[in-house]
C-alpha positions in Angstrom: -26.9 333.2 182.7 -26.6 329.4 181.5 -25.8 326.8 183.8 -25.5 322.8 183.4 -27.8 320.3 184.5 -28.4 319.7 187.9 -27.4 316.3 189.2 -29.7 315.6 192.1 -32.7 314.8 190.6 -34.0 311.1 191.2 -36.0 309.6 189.0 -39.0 308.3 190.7 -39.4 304.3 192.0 -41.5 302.2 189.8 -43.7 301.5 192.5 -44.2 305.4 192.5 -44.7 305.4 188.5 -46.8 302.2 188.4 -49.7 303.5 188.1 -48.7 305.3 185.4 -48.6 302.9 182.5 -52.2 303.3 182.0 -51.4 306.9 181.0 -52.6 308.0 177.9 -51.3 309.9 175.1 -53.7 313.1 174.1 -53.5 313.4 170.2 -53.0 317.0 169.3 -53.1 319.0 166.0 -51.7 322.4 166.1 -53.4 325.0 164.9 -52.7 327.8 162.3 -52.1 331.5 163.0 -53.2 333.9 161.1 -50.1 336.6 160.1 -47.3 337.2 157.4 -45.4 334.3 159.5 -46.6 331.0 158.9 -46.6 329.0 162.3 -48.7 326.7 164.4 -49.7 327.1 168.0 -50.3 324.2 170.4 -54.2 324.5 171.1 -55.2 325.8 174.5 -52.2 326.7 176.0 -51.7 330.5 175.6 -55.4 330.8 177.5 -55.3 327.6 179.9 -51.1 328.5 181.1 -50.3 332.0 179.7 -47.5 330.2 177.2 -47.2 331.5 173.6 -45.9 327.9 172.4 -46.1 326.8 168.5 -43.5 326.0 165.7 -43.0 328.2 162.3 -44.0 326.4 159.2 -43.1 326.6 155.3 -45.5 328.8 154.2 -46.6 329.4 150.8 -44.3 332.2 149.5 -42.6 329.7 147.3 -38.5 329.7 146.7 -37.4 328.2 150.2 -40.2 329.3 152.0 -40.3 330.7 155.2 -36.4 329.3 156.1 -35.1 329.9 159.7 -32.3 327.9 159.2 -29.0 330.2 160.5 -26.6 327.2 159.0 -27.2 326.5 154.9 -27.1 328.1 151.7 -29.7 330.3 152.2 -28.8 334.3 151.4 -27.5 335.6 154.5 -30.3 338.7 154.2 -33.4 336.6 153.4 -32.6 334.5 156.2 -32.7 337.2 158.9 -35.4 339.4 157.3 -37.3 335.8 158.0 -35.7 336.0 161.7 -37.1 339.7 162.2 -40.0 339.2 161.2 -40.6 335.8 163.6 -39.4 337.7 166.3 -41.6 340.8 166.0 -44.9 338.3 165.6 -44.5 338.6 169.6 -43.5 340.9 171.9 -40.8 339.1 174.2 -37.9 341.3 174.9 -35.4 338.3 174.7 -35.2 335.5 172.1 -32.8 332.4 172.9 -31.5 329.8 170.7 -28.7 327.1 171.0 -26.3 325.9 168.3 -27.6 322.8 168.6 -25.2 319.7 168.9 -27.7 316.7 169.4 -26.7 316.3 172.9 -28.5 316.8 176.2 -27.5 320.3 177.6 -30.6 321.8 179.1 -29.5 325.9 179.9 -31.3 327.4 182.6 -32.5 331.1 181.9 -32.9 333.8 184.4 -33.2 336.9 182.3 -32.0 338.8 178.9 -32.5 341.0 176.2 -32.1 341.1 172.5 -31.1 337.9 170.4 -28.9 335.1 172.8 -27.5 333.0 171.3 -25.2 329.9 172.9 -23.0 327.2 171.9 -23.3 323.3 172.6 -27.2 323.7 174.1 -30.1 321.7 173.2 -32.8 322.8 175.7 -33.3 325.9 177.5 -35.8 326.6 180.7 -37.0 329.2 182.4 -38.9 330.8 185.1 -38.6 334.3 183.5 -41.8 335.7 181.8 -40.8 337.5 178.3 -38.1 335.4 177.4 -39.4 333.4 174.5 -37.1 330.2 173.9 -36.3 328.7 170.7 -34.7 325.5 168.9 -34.2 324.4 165.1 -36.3 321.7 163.8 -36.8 319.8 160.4 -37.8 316.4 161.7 -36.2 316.1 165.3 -39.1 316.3 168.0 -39.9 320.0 169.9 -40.2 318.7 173.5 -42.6 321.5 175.3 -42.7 321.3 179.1 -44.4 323.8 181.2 -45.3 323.4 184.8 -48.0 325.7 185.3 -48.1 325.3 189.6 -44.2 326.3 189.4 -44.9 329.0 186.8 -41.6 327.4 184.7 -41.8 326.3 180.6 -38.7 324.6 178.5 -38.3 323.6 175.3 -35.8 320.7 174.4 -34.6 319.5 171.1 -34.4 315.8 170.8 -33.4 313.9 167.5 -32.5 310.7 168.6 -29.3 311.2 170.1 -31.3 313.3 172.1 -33.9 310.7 173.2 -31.1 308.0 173.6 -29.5 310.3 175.8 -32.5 311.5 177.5 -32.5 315.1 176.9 -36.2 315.1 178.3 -35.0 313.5 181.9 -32.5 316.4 182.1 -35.2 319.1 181.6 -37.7 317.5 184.1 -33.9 317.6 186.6 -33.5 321.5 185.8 -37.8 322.0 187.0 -37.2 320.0 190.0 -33.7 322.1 190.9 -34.3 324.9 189.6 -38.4 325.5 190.2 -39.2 322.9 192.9 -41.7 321.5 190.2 -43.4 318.1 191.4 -43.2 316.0 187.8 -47.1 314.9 188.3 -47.6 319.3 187.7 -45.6 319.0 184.4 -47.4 319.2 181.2 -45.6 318.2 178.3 -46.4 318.0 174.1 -44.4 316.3 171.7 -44.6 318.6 168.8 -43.9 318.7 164.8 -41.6 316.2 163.6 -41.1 313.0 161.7 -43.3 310.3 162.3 -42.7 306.0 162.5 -43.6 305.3 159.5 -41.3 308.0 157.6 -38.5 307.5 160.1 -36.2 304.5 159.0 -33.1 303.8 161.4 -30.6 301.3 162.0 -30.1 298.8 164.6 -27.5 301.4 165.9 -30.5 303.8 166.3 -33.1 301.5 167.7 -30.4 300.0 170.6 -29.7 303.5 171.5 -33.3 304.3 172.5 -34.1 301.6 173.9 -36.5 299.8 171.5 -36.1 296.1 170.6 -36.0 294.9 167.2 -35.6 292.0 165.1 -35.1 290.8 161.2 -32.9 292.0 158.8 -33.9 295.8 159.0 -33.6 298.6 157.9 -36.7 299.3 161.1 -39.0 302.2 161.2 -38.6 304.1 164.7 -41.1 306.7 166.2 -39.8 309.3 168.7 -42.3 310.6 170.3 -43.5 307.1 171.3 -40.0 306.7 173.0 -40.3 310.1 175.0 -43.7 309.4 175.9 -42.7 306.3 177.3 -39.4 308.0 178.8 -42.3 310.4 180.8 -44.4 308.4 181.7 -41.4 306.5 183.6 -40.4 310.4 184.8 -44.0 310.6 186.4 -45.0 313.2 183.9 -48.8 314.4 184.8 -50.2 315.1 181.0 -48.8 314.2 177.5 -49.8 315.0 174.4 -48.1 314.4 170.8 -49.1 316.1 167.5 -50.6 314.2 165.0 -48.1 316.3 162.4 -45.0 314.7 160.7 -43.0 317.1 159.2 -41.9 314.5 156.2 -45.2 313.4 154.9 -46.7 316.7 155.8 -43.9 318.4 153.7 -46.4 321.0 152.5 -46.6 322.8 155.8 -43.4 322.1 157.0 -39.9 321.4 156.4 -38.0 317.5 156.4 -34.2 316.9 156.3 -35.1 313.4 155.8 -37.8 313.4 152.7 -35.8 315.9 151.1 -32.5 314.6 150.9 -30.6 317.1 153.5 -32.0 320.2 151.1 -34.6 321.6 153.2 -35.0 324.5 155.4 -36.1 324.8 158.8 -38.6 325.4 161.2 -38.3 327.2 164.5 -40.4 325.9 168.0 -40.7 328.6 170.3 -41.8 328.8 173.9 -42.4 331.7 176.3 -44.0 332.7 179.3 -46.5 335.4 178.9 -46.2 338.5 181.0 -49.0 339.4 183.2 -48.8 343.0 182.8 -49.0 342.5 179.0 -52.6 341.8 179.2 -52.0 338.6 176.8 -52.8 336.2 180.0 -56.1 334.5 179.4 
C-alpha cells in the first residue's frame, strides 16, 4: 500500500518561479471545534475543498490533557481511550499514522481500513476519499497540501531535519507522480508549531536549512518561514501559516521544547471527504 518517493519530479526553473517571490504568505488562525475532543480546524477548507484538516489540542481536562502521544509514560489505557475517541469525532473508515523518524519518507495511500500504522514514514498522501491521515506533533510544523483540481491531500511532518531535508519537495514529487497535480493547483498551510522567537537552534541547525547567520549564537530559527520559502521555489499556488505556536501558546497545545521533553502530543489530521457522505460543502 506504501510506496517510496518518486524520483522524477523536476523542480521548476527559476525563470518559471520568478514571479513568484512576490508571493504572499496568508496568516491563518485555526479555529475551535466544538466536541469532547479538543482540536482546531483550518478555516474554510472542509466547505471550499471537501478536506476535514485540523490538529488536536490540550484541552482542559487537566492531568496530561488530551495526550495522543503512542511513545511516553502515559498509561497505556488513557492513551487509547484518547485515540478512540479522536478517531470516532469523524467518520473515516481508515486512520494512518507513521512512526515518525524525522526523515523525508512521504507514503502514498491507495486504500485501507481500521488503524495503519507504518514504520520509518513522515508523510503520507492520498487520492482516496475516507482515509484520514495523521502525524505526531508537539512543536515540529504539520505541512497540509491538498490539490483540489487533482482531488489529492497529504500531510507531512517536518521538524527541521525534515525541512533540511525537504520533506515538503518530496510530497509536491508524490502529487506530480502520483496525481498529475500541476504545483501552481497546490494549496498548502503551515500549521501549529513552534514559532522564531521560541525556537533557539544551533549553527548546525541553521546551516542545514539553509538560513545564514552570524555572531556568537545561540540564533532563533522559524520553520515555517523556511518551507514557505522552500514553496514558493516548488511553484506552490497558495500558502498560508498559522499564527499559533505551540510553545508560547502552551495553554492550547502541547511543546516538547517549553516543557523540557515532558509534554504530550497533539495529532494533525487530514482526509478527503466522501461525496456520498453528504459532508461535502
Amino acid at each position: 500500500m506504501a510506496e517510496q518517493s518518486h524520483p522524477e519530479f523536476r523542480v521548476p526553473t527559476p525563470a518559471s518561479t520568478a514571479a513568484l517571490g512576490a508571493l504572499s504568505t496568508e496568516p491563518v488562525r485555526e479555529v475551535p471545534i466544538a466536541g469532547e475532543v479538543p482540536r482546531f480546524e483550518i478555516p474554510g477548507w472542509r466547505t471550499r475543498y471537501g478536506v476535514v484538516a485540523g490538529i488536536t489540542g490540550r484541552g482542559d481536562g487537566g492531568g496530561r490533557g488530551f495526550d495522543l502521544g503512542l511513545w511516553t509514560d502515559a498509561p497505556v489505557g488513557e492513551v487509547m481511550t484518547r485515540w478512540r475517541a479522536f478517531r470516532h469525532a469523524e467518520h473515516f473508515r481508515a486512520t494512518i499514522l507513521g512512526n515518525q523518524v524525522h526523515q523525508t519518507v512521504v507514503a502514498w495511500h491507495d486504500d485501507g481500513a481500521g488503524w495503519i500504522q507504518i514504520e520509518g514514514v513522515d508523510g503520507h498522501a492520498t487520492r482516496t476519499a475516507g482515509l484520514l491521515l495523521t502525524v505526531t506533533v508537539a512543536d515540529c510544523i504539520p505541512v497540509y497540501l491538498i490539490d483540489p483540481v487533482a482531488r489529492a491531500g497529504a500531510l507531512l511532518h517536518s521538524g527541521w531535519k525534515g525541512t533540511a531535508g525537504r520533506i515538503l519537495e518530496r510530497g509536491v514529487e508524490r502529487f506530480v507522480a502520483r496525481a498529475g497535480s500541476e504545483p501552481a493547483n497546490i494549496v498548502m498551510h503551515c500549521g501549529v508549531g513552534i514559532c522564531g522567537g521560541c525556537y533557539e537552534v544551533g549553527s548546525e541547525v541553521m546551516d542545514g536549512c539553509g538560513v545564514k547567520w552570524a555572531g556568537p549564537g545561540p540564533w532563533h530559527l522559524d520553520l515555517r518561514a523556511v518551507l514557505g520559502e522552500q514553496a514558493r521555489g516548488l511553484g506552490i499556488g497558495q500558502i498560508s501559516t498559522s499564527q499559533f505556536c505551540s510553545a508560547h501558546d502552551r495553554s492550547l497545545f502541547f511543546s516538547h521544547r517549553a516543557s523540557g521533553g515532558r509534554d504530550g502530543r497533539m495529532v494533525a489530521y487530514l482526509g478527503l471527504l466522501e461525496a456520498a457522505s453528504g459532508q461535502v460543502g
